[in-house]
Structure formats: structure tokens, C-alpha cells
N, C-alpha and C positions, 0 to 999 in steps of 0.2 A: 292981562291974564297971566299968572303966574305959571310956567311950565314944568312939568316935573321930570328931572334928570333921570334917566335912567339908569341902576343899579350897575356901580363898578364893577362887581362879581356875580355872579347869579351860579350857584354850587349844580352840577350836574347832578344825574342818577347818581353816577358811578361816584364821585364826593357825599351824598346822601349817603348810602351803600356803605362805605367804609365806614363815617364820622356813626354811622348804627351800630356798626359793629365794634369801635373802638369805646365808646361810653354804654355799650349794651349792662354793663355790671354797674351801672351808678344809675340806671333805670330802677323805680320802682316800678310796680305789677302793674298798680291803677295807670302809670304812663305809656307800660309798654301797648296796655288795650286799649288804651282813647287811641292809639296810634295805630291800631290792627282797624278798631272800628271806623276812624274816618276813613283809613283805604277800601274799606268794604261798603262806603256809606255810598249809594247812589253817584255818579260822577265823579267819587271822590269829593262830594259838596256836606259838609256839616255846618252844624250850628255849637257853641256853648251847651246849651239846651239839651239836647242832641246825645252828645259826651258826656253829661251829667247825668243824663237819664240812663244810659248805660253802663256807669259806673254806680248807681243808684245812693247820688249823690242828693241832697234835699233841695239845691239852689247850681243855678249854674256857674257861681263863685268858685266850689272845688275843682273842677271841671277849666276852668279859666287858668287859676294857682298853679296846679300842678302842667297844661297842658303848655304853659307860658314856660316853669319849670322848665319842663322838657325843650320847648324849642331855645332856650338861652344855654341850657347844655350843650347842642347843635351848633349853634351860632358860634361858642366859647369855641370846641373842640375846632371850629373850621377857621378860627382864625378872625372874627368880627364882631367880638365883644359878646355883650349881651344881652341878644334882639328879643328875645320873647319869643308866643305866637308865629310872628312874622315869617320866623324862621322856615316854617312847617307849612303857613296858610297864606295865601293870597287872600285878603279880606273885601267884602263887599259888605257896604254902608247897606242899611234896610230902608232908605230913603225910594218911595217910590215901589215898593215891592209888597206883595200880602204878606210875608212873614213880617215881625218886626225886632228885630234880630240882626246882627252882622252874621253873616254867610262866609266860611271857612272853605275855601279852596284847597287842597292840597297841592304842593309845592312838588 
């Protein structure tokens, strides 16, 4: 069974905190609120879906673009290329679960 390395770096609050405030001007509007609304979403747990719908996007494809966008902004400004997503959410597979969907963590 294959084991998974744990992350060289894992950015604190206070790295989150700054790397927001240093690319806050290369945000667009739609990024800054998928980014307001997952912190205000239940546990901090979203979906694509989720983000789409409140950016009143028609697919959760814009909602993916732009929030991917954003966390490779994130990833870039901290120094680790350009992760996506990732950067922003801890993902969970929809295997196993009523939604069916990947389930967004915030980071």
C-alpha cells in the first residue's frame, strides 16, 4: 500500500494572512466572495456547486476556473508553484458519501 508523504510546508494562518493581503489587488470580486463564502459556509466545508451557486454561475466549471485561479495565486505568492484549489481546500473524494461531489475543506 502506497503511503502518502506528508506536506514539506503546510502555510499557517498567519502565511495565509499576509499571502491575502499581498495579492489582495490581483483578486478579482467573483474570487474575493467564493473566498468570503466558503469561510462562512457551514464548518468551513463547500462544494464547486456550492460556489457556483453563489456566484450565480450556470455550471460549476466558473466556480472551479476562477477558485483554482485563486488558490494558484496563493501557492505562487508563498513560494510553491502553481497548486490550484489545493492551495485553499483540503479535498474529499464523494466516494461513499450522499453528496456526489468533492467536498472543499478550507485550509
Amino acid at each position: 500500500m502506497k503511503k502518502n508523504k506528508p506536506p514539506e510546508f503546510v502555510p499557517s494562518v498567519s502565511d495565509y494572512v499576509s499571502t491575502f493581503r499581498e495579492i489582495k489587488g490581483q483578486m478579482i470580486d467573483n474570487q474575493f466572495r467564493m473566498l468570503k463564502t466558503h469561510y462562512n459556509s457551514y464548518c468551513y466545508i463547500t462544494a464547486a456547486t456550492d460556489l457556483a451557486m453563489a456566484m450565480e454561475y450556470s455550471g460549476a466549471g466558473g466556480a472551479k476556473l476562477q477558485y483554482g485561479k485563486l488558490g494558484s495565486m496563493v501557492s505562487n505568492a508563498l513560494g510553491l508553484g502553481s497548486l490550484g484549489v489545493i492551495t485553499l481546500a483540503l479535498m474529499t473524494p464523494p466516494e461513499n458519501y450522499a453528496i456526489h461531489e468533492w467536498l472543499w475543506l478550507m485550509r
